[in-house]
C-alpha positions in Angstrom: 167.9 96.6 14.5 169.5 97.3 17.9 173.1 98.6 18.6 175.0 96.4 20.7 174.9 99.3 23.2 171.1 99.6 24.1 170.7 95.8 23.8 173.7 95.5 26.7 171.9 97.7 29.1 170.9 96.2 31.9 167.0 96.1 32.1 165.1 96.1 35.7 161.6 95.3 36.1 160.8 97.7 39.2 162.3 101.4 39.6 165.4 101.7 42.1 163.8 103.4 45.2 165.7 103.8 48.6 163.3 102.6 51.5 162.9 104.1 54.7 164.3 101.9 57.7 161.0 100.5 59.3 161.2 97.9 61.6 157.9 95.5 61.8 155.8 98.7 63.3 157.7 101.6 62.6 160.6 103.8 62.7 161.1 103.0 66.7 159.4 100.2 68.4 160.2 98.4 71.5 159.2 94.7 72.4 158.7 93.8 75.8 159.6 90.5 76.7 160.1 88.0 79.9 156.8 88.2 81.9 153.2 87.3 81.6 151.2 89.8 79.3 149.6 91.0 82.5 152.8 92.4 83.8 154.1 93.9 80.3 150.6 95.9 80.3 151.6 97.0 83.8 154.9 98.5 83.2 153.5 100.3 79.3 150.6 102.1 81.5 152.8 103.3 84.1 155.6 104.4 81.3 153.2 106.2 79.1 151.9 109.2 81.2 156.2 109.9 81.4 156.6 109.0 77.7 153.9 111.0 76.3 154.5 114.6 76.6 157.7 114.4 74.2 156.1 111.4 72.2 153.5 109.9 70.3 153.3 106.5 71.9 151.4 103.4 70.1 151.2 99.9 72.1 150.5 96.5 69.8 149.5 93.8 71.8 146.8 90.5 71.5 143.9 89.6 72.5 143.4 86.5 74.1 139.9 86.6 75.2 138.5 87.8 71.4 140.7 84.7 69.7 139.8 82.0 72.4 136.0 83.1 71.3 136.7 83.1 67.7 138.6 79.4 68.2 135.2 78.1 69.9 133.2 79.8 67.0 131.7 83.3 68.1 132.5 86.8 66.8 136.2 87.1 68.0 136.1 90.2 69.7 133.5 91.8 66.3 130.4 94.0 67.3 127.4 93.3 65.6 128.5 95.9 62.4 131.5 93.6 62.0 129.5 90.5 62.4 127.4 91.9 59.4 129.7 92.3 57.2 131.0 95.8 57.3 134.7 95.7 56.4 135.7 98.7 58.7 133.6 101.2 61.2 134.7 104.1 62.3 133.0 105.4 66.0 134.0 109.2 67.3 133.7 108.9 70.8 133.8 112.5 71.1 137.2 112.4 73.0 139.1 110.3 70.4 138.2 108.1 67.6 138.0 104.9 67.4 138.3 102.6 64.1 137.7 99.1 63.6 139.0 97.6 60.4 139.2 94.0 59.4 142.3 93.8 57.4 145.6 91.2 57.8 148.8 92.4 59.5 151.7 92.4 57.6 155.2 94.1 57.0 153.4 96.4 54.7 150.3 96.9 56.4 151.6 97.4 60.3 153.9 100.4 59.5 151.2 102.2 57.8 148.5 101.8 60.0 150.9 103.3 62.7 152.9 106.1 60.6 152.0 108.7 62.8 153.7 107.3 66.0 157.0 108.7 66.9 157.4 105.4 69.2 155.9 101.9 69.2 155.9 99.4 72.3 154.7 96.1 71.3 153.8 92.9 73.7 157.0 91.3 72.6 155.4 88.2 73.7 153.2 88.0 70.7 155.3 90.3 68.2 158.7 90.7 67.4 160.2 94.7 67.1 163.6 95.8 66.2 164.9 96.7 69.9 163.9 94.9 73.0 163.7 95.2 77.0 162.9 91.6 78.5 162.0 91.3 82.2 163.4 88.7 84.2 160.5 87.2 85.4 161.1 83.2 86.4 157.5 82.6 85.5 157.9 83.5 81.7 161.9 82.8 81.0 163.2 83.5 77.3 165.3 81.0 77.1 162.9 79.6 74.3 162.8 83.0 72.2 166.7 84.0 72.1 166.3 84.4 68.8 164.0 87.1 69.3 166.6 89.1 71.5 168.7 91.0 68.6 169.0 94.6 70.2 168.3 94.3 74.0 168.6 97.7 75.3 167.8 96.9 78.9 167.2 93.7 81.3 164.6 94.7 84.0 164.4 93.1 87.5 161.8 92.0 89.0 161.5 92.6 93.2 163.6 89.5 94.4 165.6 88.6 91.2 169.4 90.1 91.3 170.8 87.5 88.5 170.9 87.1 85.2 170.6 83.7 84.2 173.5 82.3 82.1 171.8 81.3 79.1 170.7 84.8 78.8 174.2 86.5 79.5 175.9 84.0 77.2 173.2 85.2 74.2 174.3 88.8 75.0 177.9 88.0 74.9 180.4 91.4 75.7 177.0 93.7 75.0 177.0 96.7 77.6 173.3 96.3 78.5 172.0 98.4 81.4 170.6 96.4 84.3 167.3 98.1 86.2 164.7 97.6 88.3 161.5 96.4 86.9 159.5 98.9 89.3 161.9 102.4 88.6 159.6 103.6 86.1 161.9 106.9 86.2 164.7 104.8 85.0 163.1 102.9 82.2 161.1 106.1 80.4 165.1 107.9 81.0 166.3 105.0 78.8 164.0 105.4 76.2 164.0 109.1 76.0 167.3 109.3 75.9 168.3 106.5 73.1 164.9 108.2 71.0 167.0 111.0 70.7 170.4 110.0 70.0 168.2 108.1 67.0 167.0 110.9 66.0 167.1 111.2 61.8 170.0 113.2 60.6 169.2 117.2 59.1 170.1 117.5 55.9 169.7 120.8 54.1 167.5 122.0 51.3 167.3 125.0 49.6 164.4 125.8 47.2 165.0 127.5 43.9 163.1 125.4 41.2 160.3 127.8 40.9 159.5 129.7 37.6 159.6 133.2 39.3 156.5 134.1 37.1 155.8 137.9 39.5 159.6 138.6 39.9 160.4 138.1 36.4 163.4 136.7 36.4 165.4 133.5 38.5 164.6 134.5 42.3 167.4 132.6 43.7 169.8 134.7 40.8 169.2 137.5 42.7 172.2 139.0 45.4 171.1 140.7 48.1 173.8 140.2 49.9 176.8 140.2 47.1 176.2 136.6 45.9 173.4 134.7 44.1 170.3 134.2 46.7 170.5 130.5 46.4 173.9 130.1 47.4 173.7 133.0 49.9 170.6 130.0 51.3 172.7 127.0 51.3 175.6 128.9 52.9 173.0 129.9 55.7 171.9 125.9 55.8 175.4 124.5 55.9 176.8 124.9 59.8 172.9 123.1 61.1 172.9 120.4 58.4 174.8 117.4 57.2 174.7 118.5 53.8 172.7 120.9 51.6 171.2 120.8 48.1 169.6 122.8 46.1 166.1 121.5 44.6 165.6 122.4 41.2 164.2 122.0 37.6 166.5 119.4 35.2 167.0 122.1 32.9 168.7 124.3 36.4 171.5 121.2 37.0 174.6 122.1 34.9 174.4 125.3 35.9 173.9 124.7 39.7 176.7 122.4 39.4 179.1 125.2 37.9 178.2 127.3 40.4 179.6 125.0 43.2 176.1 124.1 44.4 175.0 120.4 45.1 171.8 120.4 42.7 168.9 117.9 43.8 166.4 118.1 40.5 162.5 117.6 40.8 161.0 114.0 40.2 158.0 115.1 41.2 157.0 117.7 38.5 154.9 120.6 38.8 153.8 120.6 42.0 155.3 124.2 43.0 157.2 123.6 46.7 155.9 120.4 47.2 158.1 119.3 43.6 161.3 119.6 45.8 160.1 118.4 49.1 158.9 115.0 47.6 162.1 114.7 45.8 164.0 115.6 48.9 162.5 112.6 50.5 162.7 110.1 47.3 166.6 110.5 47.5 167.0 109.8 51.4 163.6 109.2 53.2 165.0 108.5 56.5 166.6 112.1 57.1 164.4 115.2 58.5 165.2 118.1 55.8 165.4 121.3 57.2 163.4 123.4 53.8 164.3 127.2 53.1 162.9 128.6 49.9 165.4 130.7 48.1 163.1 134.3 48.4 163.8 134.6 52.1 166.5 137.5 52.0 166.4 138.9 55.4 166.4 135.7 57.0 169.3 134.7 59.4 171.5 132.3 61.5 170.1 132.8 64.2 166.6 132.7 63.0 167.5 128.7 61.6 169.5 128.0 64.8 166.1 129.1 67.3 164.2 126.5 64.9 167.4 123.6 65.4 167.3 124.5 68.8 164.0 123.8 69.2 163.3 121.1 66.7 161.2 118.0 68.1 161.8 115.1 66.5 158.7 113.1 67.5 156.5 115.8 65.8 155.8 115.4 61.9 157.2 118.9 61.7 159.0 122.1 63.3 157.7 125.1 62.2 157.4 129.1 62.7 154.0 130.1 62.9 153.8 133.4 59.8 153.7 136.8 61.1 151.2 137.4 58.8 148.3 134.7 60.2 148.3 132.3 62.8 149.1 129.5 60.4 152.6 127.6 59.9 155.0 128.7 57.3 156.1 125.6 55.4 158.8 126.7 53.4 161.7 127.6 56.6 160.5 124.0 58.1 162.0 120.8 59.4 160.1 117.7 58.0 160.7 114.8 59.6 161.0 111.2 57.8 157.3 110.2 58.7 156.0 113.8 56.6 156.7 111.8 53.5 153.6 109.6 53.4 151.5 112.6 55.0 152.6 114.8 52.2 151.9 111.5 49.6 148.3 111.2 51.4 147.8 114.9 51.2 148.7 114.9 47.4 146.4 111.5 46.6 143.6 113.8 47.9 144.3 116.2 45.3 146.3 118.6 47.8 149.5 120.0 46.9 149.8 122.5 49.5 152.7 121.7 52.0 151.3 124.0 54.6 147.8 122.5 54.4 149.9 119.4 55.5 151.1 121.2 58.8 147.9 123.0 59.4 146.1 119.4 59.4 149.0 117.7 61.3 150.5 117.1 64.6 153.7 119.1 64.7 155.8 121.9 67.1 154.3 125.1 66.1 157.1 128.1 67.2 156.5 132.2 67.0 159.3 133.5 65.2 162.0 135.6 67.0 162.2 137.9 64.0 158.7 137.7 62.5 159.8 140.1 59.4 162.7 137.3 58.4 159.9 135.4 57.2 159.0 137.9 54.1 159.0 136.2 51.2 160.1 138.5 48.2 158.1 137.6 44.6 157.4 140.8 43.1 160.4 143.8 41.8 158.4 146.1 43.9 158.7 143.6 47.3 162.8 143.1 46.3 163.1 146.7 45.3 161.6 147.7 49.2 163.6 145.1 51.3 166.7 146.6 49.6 166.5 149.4 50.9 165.5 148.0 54.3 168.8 146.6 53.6 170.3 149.8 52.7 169.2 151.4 56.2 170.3 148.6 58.7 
């Protein structure tokens, strides 16, 4: 028999998950709107060469010529693999690689196949995005697709049109929207830099300490080098570059986190070493970058976390210091940006639980540490017992 208790509790069907904040493409995407496809083409080639040194820049458009074919029954655009059935093929054309896939579009399947884009400008024409820029061109008006117009962040001019027709400014109502010329491609890549990086996700702090400290034998992040337990000494080091800091750790490490004054954030993902509080990190809040510090990092300093803040880039999948000890990236003093968290899910459905195989294989801003030995990680009494004294003679 039940108690009236359990059989109260509410039931759900599906676990309470927050979402990251996609739009139909991804995390930033532009539709351009208000002039024959030609023309949108046009301005996204000229805008890419100034766009693409800071960003990753995907464009979505349609083809016309492919689905008038397929309409009068040939091959829609296919090759003679696709024509034969094969449900993808994948071509390296030695400088880039190109893959073919037949597969629907859809809210679920357009973010993912463009995850790894730090910005998205679609033929608005054909697609809808989140923000828009529409071109005043007379020969395709958008007075029929207002209701496509929900976040104009710019009307563009064409060379002989100085008005804004009145439909349009009556949508737009008391909205500040720049006014520019459709031909100042200086301008419009300005615009989009600069509003990329006021959307930039949020840093929140996280300070690893969930490990079992198996070689130091006891609680690494118990340890006070500098008068007070090494995890706290972390999150106090965290606090003035982030929004807030927590400290990732086992279930059994909350109470006692908590009574410490420390903002626990327990593993969901278990046993997966770093990688445990990382993925957790990014279950509670995937649309913040978290700027990682493992708890065993003694010597390492403000001004060590504010070079790597200084110098983040946010259109990367990570920031990084490159180890002093290799030329490879040292994941645990790391930003991760949002889009890491389905890299490091990919990574992990390959049977891959190393977060710095994830950087090694990825795009991301790769910096040489101003103080290479802030990066020593401490495991063993002997390593703790040594940078004491380093300590001692500073």
């Amino acid at each position: 028999m039940l108690n009236n208790s359990a059989a109260d509790t509410p039931r759900s069907k599906h676990a309470h998950l927050a979402r990251p904040h996609l739009g139909e493409f991804g995390r930033h995407e532009l539709a351009i709107l208000g002039a024959p496809c030609g023309k949108i083409k046009e301005l996204v080639t000229r805008l890419l060469p100034v766009l693409a040194p800071q960003l990753r820049v995907a464009y979505v458009d349609a083809d016309h010529a492919a689905g008038d074919d397929a309409a009068q029954g040939g091959s829609g655009g296919q090759d003679a693999i696709l024509q034969a059935s094969a449900a993808a093929e994948l071509t390296d054309k030695i400088t880039f690689t190109r893959l073919d896939v037949k597969r629907s579009l859809n809210k679920f399947s357009q973010p993912e196949l463009l995850q790894h884009e730090s910005l998205v400008l679609v033929n608005g024409n054909h697609f809808r995005a989140r923000q828009q820029l529409v071109i005043l061109d007379p020969a395709k008006p958008v007075e029929k697709k207002l209701d496509r117009l929900t976040d104009v962040r710019a009307l563009l001019l064409p060379e002989g049109i100085t008005e804004v027709p009145p439909y349009l400014r009556a949508h737009l109502g008391e909205a500040p929207v720049p006014v520019l010329s459709l031909h100042d491609t200086a301008a419009i890549a300005a615009l989009i830099l600069e509003e990329w990086q006021q959307a930039a996700p949020p840093l929140r702090g996280l300070v690893l300490a969930g490990g079992r400290s198996q070689r130091m034998g006891q609680d690494k992040g118990k340890l006070a080098y500098h008068g007070q337990e090494q995890r706290a000494y972390a999150a106090e080091l965290l606090a003035p570059f982030c929004q807030d800091v927590h400290v990732s750790c086992r279930p059994d490490q909350v109470v006692e986190l908590e009574y410490a004054g420390l903002r626990p954030l327990p593993d969901t993902f278990a046993d997966l070493g770093p990688l445990s509080g990382l993925l957790s990190a990014f279950r509670q809040d995937p649309n913040a970058a978290w700027l990682v510090v493992s708890c065993d990092l003694p010597l390492l300093s403000a001004a060590t976390l504010k070079h790597l803040v200084r110098h983040r880039h946010a259109g990367r999948l990570a920031t990084a210091f490159r180890s002093p000890e290799n030329e490879w990236p040292e994941p645990l003093i790391t930003i991760w940006e949002p889009r890491s968290y389905t890299t490091l899910l990919r990574f992990l459905s390959l049977g891959y639980s190393c977060p710095r195989k994830t950087l090694i294989n990825s795009d991301i801003e790769l910096l040489p540490a101003p103080a290479p030995q802030e990066l020593r990680n401490v495991n063993t009494p002997e390593e703790a017992a040594q940078v004491v004294e380093t300590m001692r003679k500073v």
